[in-house]
Backbone of each chain as ProteinMPNN parsed JSONL, in Angstrom:
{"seq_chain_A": "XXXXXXXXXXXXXXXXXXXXXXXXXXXXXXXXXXXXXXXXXXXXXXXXXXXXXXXXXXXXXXXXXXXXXXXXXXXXXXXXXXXXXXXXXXXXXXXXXXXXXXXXXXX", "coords_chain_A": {"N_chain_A": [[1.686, -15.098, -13.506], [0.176, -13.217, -10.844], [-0.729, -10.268, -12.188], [-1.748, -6.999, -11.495], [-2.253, -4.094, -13.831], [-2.697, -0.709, -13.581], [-3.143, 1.231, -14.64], [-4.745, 0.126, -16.771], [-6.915, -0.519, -15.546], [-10.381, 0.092, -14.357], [-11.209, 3.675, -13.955], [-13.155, 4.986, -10.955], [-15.342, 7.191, -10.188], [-15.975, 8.065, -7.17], [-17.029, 9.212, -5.596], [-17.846, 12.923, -5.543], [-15.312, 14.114, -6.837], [-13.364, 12.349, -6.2], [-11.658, 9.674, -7.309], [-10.966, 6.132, -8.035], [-9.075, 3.544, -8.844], [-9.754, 0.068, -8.29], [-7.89, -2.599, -6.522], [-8.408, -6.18, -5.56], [-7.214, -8.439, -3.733], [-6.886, -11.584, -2.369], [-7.287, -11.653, 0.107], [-7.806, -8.709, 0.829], [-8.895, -4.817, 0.02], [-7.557, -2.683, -2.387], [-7.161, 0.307, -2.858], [-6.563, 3.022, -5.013], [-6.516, 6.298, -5.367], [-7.209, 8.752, -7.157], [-7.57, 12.401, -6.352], [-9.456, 15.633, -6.367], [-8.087, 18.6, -6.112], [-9.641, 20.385, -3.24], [-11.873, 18.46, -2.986], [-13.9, 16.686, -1.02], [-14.823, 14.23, 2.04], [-17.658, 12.874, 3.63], [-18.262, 12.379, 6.806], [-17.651, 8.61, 7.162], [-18.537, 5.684, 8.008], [-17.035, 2.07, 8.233], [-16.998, -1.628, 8.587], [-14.482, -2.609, 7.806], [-11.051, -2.594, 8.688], [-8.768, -0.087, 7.952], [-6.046, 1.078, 6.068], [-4.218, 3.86, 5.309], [-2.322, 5.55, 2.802], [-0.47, 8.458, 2.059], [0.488, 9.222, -0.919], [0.921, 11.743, -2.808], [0.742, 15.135, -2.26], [-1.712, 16.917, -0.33], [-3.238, 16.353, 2.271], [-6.161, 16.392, 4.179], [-7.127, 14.809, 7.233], [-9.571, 13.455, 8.932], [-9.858, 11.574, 12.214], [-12.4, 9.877, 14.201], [-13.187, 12.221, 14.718], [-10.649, 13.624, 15.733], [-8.196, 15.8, 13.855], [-6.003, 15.864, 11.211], [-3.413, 17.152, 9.29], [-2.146, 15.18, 6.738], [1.238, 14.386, 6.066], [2.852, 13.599, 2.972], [4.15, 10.496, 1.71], [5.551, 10.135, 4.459], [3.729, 9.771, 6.486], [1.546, 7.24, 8.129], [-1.899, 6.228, 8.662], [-3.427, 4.47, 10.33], [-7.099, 3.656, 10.164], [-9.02, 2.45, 12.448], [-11.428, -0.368, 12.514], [-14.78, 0.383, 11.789], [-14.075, 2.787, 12.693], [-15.024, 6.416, 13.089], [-14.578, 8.518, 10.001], [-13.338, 10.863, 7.839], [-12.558, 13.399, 5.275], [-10.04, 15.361, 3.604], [-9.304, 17.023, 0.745], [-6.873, 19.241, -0.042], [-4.715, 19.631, -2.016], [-4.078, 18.411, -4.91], [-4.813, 14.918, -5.014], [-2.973, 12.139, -4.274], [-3.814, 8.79, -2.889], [-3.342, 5.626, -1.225], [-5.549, 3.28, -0.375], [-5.594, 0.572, 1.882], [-7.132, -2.21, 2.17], [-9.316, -4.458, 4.921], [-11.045, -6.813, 6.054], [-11.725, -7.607, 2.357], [-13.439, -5.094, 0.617], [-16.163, -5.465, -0.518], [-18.2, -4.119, -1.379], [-17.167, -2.55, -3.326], [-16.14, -4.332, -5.764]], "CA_chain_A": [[1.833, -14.144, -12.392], [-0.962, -12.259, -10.86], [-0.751, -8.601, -11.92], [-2.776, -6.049, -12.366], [-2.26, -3.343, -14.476], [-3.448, 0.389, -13.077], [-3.77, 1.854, -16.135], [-5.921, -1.183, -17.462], [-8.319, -0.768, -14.289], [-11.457, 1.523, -14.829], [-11.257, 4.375, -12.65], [-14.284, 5.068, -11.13], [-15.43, 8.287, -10.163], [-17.393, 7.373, -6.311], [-18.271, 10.456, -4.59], [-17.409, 13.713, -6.37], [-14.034, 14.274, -6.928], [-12.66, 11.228, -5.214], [-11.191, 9.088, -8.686], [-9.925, 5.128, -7.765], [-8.615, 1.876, -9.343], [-9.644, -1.063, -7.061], [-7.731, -3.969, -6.82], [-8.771, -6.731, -4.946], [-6.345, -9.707, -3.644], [-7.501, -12.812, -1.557], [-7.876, -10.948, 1.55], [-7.54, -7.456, 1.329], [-8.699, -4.162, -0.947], [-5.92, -1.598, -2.751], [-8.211, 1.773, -3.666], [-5.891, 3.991, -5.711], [-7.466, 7.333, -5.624], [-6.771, 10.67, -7.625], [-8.342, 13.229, -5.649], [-9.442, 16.823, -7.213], [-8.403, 19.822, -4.805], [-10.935, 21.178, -2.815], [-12.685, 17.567, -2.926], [-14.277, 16.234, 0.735], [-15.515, 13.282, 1.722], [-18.138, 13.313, 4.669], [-17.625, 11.134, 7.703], [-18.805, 7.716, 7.589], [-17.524, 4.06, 8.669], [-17.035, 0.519, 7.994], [-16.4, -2.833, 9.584], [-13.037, -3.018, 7.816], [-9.415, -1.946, 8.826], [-8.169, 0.436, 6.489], [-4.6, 1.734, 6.488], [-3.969, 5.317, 4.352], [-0.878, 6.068, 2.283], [-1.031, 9.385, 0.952], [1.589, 8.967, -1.785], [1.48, 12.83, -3.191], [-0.195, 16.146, -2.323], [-1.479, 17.295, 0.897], [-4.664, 15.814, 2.39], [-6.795, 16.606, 5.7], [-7.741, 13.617, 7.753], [-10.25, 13.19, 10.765], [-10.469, 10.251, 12.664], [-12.844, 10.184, 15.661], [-13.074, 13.731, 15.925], [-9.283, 14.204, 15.565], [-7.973, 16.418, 12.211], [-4.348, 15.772, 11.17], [-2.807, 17.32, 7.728], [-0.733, 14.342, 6.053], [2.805, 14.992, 4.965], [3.2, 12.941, 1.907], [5.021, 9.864, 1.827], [5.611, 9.963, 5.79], [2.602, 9.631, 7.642], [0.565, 6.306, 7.524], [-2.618, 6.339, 9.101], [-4.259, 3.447, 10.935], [-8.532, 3.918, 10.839], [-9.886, 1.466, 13.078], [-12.803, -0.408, 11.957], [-16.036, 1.059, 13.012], [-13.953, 4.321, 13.146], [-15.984, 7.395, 11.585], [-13.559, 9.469, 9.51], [-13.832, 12.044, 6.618], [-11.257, 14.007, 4.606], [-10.345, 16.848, 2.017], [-8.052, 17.162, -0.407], [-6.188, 20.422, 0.073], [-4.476, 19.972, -3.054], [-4.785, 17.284, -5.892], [-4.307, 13.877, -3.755], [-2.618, 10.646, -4.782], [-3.713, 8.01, -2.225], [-3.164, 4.348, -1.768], [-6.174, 3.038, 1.166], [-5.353, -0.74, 1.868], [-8.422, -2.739, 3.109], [-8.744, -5.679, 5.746], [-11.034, -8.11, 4.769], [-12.038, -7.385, 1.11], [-14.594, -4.588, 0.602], [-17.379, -6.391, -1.714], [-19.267, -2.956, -2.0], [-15.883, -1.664, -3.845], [-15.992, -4.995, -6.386]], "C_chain_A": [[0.569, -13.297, -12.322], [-0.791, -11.151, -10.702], [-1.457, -8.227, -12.14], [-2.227, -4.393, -12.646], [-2.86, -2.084, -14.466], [-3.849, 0.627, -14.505], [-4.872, 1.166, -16.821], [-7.341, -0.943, -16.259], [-9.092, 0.312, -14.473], [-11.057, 2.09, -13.849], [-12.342, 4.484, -12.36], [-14.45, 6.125, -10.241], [-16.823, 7.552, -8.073], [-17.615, 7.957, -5.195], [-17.716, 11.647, -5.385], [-15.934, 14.032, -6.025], [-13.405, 13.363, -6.641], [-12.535, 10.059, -7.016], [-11.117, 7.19, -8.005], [-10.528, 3.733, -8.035], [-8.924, 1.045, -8.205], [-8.35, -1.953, -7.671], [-7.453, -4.767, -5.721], [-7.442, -8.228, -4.755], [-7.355, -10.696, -2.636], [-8.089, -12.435, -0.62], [-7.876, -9.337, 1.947], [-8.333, -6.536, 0.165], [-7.667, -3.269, -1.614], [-6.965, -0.939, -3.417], [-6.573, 2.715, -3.958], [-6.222, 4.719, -5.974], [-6.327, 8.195, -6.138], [-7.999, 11.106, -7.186], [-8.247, 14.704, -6.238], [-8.947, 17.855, -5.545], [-9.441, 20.407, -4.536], [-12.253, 19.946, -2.181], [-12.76, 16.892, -1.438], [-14.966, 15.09, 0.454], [-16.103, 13.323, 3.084], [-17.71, 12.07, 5.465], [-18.502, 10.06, 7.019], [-17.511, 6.49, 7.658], [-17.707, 3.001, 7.847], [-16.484, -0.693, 8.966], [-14.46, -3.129, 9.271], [-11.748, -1.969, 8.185], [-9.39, -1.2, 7.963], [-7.005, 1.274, 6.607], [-4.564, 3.017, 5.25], [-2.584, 5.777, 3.892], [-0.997, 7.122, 1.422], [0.347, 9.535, -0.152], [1.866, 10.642, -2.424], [-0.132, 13.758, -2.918], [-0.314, 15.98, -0.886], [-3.228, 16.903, 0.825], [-4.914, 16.036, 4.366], [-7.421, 15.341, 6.091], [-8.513, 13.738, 8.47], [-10.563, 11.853, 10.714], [-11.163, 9.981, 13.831], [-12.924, 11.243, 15.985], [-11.467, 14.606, 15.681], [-8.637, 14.842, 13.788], [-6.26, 15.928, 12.256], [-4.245, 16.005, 9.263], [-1.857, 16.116, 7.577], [0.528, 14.599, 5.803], [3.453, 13.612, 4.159], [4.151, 11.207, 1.907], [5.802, 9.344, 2.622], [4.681, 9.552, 6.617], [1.575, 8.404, 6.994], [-0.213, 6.152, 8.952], [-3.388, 4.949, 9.343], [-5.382, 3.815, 11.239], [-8.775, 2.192, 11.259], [-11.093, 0.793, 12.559], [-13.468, -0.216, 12.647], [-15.433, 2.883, 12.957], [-14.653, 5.433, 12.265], [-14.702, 8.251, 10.933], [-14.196, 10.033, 7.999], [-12.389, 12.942, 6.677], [-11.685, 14.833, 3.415], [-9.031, 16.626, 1.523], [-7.465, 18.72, -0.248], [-5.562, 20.365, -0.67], [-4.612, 18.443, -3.895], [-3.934, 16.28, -4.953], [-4.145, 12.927, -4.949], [-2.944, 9.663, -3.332], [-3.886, 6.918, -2.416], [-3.561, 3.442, -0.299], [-5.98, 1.426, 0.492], [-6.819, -1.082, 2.847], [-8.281, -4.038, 3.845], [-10.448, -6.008, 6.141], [-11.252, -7.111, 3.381], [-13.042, -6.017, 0.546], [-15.187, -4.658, -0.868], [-18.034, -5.3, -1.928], [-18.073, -2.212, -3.266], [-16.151, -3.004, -5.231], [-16.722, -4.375, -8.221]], "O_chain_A": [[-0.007, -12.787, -13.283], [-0.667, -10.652, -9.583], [-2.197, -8.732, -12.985], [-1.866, -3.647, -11.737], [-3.718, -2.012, -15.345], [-4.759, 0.189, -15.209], [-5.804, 1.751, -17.372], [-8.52, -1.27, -16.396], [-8.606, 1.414, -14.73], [-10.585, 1.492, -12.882], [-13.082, 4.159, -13.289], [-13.628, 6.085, -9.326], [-17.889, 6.944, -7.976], [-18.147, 7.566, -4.156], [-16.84, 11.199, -6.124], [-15.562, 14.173, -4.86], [-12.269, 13.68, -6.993], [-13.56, 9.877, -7.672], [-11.459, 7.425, -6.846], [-11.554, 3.103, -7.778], [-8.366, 1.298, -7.138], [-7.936, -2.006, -8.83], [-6.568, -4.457, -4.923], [-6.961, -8.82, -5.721], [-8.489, -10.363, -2.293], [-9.258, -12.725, -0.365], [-7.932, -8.866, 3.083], [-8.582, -7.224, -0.824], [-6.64, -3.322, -0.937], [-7.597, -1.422, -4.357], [-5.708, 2.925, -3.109], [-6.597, 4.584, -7.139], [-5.149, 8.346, -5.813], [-9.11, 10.618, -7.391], [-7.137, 15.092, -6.601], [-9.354, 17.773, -4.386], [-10.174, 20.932, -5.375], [-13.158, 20.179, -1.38], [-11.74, 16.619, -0.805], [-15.522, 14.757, -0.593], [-15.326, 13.751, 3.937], [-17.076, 11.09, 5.072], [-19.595, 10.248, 6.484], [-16.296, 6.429, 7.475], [-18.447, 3.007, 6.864], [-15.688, -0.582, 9.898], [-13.57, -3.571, 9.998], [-11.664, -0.769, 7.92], [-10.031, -1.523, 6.963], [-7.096, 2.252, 7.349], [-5.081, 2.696, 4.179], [-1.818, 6.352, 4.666], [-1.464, 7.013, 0.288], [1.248, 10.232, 0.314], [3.062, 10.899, -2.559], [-1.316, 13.49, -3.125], [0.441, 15.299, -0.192], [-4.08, 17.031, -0.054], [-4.18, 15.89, 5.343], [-8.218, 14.806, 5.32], [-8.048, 14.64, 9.168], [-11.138, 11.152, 9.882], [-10.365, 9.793, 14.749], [-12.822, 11.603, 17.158], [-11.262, 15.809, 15.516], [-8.751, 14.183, 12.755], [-5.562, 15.721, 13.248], [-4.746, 15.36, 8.342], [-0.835, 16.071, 8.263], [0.59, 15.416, 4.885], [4.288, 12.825, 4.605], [5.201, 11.45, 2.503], [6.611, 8.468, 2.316], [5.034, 8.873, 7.581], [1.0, 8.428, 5.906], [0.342, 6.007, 10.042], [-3.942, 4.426, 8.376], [-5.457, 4.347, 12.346], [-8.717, 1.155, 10.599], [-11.9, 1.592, 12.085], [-13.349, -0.384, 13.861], [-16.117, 3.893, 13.122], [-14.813, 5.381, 11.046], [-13.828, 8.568, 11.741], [-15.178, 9.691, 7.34], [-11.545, 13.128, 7.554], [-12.674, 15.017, 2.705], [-7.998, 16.121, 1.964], [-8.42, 19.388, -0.644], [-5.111, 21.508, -0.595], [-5.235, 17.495, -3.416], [-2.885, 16.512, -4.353], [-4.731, 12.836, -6.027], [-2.063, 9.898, -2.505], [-4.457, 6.602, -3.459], [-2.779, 3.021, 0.553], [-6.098, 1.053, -0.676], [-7.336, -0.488, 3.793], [-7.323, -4.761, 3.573], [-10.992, -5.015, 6.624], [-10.932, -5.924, 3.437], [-13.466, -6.49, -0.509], [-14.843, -4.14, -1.931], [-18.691, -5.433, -2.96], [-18.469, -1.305, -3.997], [-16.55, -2.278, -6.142], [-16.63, -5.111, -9.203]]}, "seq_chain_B": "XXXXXXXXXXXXXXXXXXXXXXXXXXXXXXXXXXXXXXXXXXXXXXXXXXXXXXXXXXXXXXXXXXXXXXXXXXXXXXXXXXXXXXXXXXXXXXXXXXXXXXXXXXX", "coords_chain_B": {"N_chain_B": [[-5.108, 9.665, 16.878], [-4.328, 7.061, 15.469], [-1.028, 7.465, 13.889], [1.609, 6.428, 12.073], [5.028, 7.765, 11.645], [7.017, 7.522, 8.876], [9.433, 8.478, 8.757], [10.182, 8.28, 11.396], [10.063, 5.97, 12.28], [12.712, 3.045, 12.781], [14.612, 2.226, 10.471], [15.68, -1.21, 8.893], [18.265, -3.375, 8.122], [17.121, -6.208, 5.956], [17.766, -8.181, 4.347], [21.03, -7.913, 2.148], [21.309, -4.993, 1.241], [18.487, -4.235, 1.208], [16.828, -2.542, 2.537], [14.373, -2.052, 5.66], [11.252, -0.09, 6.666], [9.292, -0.703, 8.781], [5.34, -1.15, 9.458], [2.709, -2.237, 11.243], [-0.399, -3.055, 11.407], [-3.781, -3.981, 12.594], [-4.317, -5.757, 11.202], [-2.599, -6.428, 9.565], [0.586, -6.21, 7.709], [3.119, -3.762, 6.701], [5.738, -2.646, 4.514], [7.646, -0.727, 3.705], [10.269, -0.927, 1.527], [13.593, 0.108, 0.631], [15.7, -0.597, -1.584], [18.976, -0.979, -2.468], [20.238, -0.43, -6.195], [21.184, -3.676, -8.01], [20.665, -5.377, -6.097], [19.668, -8.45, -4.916], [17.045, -11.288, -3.663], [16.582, -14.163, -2.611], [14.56, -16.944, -3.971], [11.712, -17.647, -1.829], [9.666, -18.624, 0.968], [6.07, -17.846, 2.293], [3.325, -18.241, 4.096], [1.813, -15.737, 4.345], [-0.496, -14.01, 2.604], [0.852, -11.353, -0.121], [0.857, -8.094, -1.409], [2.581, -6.4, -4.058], [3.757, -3.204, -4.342], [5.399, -1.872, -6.433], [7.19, 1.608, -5.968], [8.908, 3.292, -6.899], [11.77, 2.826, -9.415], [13.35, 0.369, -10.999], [12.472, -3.114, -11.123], [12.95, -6.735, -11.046], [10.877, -8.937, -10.751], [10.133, -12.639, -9.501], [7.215, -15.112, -9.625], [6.845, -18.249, -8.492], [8.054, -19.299, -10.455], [7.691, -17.45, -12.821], [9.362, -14.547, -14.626], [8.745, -10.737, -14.424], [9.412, -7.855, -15.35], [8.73, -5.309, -13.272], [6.732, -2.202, -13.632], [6.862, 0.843, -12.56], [4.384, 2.344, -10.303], [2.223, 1.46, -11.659], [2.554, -1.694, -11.908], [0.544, -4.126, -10.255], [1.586, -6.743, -8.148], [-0.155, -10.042, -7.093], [1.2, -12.166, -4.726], [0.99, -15.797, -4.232], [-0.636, -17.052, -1.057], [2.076, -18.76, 0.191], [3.92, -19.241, -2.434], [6.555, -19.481, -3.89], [9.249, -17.177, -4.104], [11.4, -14.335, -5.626], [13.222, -11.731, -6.257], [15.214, -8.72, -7.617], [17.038, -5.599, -7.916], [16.934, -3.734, -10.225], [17.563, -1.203, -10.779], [17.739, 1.491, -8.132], [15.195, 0.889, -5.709], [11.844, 1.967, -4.402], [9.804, 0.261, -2.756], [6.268, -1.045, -1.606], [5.597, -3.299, 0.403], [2.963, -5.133, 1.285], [1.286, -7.101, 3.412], [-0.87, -9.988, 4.334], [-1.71, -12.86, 7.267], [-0.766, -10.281, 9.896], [2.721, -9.881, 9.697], [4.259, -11.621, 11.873], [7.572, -12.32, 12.038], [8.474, -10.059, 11.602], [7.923, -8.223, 13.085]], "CA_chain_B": [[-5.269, 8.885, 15.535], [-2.841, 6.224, 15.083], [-0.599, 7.697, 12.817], [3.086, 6.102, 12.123], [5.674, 8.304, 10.477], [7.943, 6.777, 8.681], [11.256, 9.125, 9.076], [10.601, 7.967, 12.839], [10.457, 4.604, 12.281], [13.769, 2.601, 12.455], [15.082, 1.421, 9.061], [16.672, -2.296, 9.041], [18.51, -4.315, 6.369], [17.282, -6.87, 6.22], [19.005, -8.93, 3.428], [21.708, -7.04, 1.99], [20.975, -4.015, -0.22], [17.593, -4.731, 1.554], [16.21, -2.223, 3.802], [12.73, -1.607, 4.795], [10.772, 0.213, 7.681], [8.003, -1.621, 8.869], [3.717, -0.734, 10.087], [1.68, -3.514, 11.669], [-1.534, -2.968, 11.933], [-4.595, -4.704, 13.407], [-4.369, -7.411, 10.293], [-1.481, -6.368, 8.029], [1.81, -5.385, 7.791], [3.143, -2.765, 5.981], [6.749, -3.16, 4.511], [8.185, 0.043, 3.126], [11.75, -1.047, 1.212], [14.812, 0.907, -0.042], [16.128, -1.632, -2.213], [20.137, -0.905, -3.214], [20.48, -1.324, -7.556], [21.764, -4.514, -7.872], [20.201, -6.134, -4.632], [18.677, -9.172, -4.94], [16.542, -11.523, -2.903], [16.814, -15.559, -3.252], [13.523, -17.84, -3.855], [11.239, -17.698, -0.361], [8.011, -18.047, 0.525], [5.679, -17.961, 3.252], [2.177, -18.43, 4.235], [1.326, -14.872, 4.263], [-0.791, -13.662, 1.281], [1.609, -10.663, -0.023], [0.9, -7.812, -2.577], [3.786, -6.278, -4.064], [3.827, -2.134, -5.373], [6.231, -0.921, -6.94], [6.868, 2.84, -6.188], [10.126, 3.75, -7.947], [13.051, 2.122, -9.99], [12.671, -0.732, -11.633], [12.233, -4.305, -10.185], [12.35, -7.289, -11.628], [9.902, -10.182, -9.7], [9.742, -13.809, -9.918], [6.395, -15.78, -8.863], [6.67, -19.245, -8.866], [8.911, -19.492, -11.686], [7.097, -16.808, -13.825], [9.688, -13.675, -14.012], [8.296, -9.91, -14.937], [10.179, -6.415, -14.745], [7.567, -4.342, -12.893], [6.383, -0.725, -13.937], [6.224, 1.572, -11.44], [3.147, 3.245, -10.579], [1.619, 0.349, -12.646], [2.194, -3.22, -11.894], [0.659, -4.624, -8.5], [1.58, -7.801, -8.109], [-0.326, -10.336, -5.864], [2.042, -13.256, -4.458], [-0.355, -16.201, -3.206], [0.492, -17.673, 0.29], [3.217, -19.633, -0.078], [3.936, -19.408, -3.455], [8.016, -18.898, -3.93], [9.363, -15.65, -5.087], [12.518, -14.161, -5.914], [13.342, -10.718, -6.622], [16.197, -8.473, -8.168], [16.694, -4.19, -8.297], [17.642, -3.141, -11.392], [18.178, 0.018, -10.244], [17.552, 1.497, -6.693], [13.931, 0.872, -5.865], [11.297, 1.834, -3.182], [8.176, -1.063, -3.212], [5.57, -0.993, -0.393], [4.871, -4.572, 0.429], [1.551, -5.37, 2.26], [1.36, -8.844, 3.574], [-1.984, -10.339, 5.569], [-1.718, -11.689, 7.951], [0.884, -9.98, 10.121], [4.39, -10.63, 9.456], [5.065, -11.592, 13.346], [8.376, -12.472, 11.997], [9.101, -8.766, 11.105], [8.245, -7.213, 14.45]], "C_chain_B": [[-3.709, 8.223, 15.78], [-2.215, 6.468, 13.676], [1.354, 6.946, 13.273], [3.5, 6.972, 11.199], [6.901, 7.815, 10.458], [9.407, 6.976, 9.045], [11.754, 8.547, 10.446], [10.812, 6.425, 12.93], [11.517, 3.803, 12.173], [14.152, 1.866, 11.116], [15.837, 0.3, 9.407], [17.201, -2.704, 7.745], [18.299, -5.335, 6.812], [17.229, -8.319, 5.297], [19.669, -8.192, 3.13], [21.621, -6.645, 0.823], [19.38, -3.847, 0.362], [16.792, -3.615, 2.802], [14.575, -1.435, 4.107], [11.995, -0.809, 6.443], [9.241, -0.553, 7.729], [6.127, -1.025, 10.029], [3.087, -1.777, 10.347], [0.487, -2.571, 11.999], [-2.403, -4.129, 12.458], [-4.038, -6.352, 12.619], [-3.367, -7.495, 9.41], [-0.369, -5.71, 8.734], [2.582, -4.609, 5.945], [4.627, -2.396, 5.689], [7.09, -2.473, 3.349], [9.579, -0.302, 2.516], [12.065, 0.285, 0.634], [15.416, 0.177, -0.133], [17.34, -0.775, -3.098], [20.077, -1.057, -4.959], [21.667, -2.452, -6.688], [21.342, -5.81, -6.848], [19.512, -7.164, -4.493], [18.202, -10.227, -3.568], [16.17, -13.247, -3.097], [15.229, -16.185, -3.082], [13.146, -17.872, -1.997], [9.751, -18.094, -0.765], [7.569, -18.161, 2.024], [3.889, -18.107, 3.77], [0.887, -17.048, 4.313], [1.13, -14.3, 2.919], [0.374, -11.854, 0.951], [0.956, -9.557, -1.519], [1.868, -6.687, -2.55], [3.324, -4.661, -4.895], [4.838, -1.129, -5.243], [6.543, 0.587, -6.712], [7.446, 3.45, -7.031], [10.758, 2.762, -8.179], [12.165, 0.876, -10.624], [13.047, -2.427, -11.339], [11.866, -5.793, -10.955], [12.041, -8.709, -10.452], [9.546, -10.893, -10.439], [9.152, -14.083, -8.98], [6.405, -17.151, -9.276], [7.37, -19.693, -10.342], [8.757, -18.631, -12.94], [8.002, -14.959, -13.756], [9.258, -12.644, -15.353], [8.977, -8.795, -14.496], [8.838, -5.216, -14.594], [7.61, -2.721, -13.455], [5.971, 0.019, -12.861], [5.339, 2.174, -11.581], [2.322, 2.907, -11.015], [1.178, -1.037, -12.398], [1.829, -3.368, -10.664], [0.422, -5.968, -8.528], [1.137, -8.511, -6.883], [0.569, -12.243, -5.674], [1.044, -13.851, -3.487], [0.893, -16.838, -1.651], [1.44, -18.729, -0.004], [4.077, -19.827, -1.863], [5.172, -18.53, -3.355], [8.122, -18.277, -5.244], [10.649, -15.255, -4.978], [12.226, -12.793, -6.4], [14.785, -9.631, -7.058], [16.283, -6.409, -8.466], [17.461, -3.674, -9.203], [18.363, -1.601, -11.02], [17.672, 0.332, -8.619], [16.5, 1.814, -6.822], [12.974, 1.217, -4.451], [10.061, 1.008, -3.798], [7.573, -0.547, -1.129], [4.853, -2.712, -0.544], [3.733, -4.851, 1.642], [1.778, -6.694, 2.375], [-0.141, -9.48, 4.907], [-1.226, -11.569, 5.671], [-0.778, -10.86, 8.487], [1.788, -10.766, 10.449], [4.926, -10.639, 10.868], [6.775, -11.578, 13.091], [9.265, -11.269, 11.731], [9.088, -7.734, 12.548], [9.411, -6.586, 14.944]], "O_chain_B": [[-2.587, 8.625, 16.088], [-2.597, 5.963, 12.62], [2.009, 6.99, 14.314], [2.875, 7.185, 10.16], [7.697, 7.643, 11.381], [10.262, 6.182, 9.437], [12.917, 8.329, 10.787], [11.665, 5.854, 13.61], [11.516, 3.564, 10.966], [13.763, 0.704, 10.999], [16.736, 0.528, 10.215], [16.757, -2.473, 6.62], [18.879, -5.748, 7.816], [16.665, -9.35, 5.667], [19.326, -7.159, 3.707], [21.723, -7.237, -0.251], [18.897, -2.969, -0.352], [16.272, -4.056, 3.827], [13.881, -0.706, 3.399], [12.552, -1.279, 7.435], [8.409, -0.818, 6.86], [6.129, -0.612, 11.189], [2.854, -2.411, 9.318], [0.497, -1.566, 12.71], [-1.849, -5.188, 12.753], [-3.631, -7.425, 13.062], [-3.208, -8.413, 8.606], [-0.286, -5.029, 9.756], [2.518, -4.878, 4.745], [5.065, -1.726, 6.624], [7.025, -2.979, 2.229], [10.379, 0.236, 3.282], [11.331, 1.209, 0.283], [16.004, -0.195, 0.883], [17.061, -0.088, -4.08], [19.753, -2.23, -5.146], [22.41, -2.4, -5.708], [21.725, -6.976, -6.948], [18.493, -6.948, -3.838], [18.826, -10.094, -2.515], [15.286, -13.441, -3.931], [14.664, -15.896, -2.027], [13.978, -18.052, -1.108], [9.033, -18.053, -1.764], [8.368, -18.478, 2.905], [3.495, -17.529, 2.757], [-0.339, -17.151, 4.333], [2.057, -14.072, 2.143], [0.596, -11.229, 1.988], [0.629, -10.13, -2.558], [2.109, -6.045, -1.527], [2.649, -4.741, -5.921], [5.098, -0.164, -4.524], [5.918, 1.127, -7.625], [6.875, 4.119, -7.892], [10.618, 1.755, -7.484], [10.974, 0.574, -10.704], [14.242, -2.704, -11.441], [10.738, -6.017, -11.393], [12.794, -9.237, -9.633], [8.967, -10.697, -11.507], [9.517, -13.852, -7.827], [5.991, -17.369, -10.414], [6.874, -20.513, -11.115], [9.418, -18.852, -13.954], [7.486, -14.122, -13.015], [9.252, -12.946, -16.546], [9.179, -8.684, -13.287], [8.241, -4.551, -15.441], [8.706, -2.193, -13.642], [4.887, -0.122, -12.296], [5.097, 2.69, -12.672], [1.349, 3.661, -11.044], [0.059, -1.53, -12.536], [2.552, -2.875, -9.799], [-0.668, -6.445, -8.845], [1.56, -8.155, -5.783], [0.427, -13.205, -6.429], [0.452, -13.324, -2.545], [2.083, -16.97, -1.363], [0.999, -19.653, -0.687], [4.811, -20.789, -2.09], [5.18, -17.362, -2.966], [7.721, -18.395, -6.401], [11.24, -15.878, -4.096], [11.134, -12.574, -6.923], [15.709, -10.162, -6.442], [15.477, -5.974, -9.289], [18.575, -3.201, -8.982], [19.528, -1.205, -11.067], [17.243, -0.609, -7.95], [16.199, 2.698, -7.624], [13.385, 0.717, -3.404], [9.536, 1.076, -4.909], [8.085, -0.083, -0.111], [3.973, -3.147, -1.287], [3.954, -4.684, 2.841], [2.392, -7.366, 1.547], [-0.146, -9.286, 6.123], [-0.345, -11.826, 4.851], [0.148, -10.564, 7.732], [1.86, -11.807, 11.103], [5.851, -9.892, 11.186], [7.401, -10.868, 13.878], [10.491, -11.337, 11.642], [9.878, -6.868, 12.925], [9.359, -5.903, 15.967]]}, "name": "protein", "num_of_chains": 2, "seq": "XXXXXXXXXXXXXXXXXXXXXXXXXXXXXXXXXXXXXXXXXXXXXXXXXXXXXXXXXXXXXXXXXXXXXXXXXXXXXXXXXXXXXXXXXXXXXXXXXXXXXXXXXXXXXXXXXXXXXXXXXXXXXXXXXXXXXXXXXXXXXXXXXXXXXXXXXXXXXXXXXXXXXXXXXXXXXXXXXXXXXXXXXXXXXXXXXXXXXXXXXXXXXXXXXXXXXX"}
């Protein structure tokens, strides 16, 4: 069976504050971030899909311009590819960004 | 921003003990359960690559004849396309199943 094991996966530290486990399947990425409060990430884009599950804590989104606070465990966020977006952590974040194809810079 | 929230989203069962709210996006679908204890799910499969995470309870998943009781928060299992699976909720479980590409059949 193909599992993988969070705990077993390096974390990797890949803009300040921003924490997360990859793991890669056939066609997709799974970023598992711990996020520090207070921690931002500036806009920028990519070619791939990427869907946003903020699993715990409270996190600021923009997508295009548009801001939206998360509410935990309810709100799943569709970025477009190409779309610019950037985010903060407003308190310590658990998120769980799904990717569409693979992202090879993340490997 | 394309945001879905889930509370709004209609919940189905759909095996019994089985219920899950569902997110399509551009390339994926997005396949929130609330899995009954007890609830299981007979050998399937399908052509869509699938990865399987655990959120709560505890779950035990068979791939291809290989069966493992998942760890929440821990195990992410990836099920290849077609490759028959079977599943079982030990206790009452939420999993977020991703599946490329989309699950037309879930619309």
């Amino acid at each position: 069976m193909n599992v993988f094991e969070l705990e077993k996966v390096q974390e990797r530290e890949l803009a300040p504050g921003f924490f997360a486990r990859m793991v890669h399947s056939g066609n997709m990425t799974f970023a598992y971030w711990r996020i520090l409060e207070g921690s931002g990430l500036p806009a920028h884009s990519h070619p791939h899909e990427q869907v946003v599950n903020l699993l715990e804590g409270t996190f600021e989104l923009t997508v295009a311009g548009e801001s939206r606070v998360l509410v935990p465990g309810n709100d799943v966020v569709v970025v477009p590819p190409n779309a610019p977006h950037s985010g903060r952590a407003l308190t310590l974040c658990r998120i769980l960004d799904v990717f569409y194809p693979v992202r090879e810079d993340y490997r």
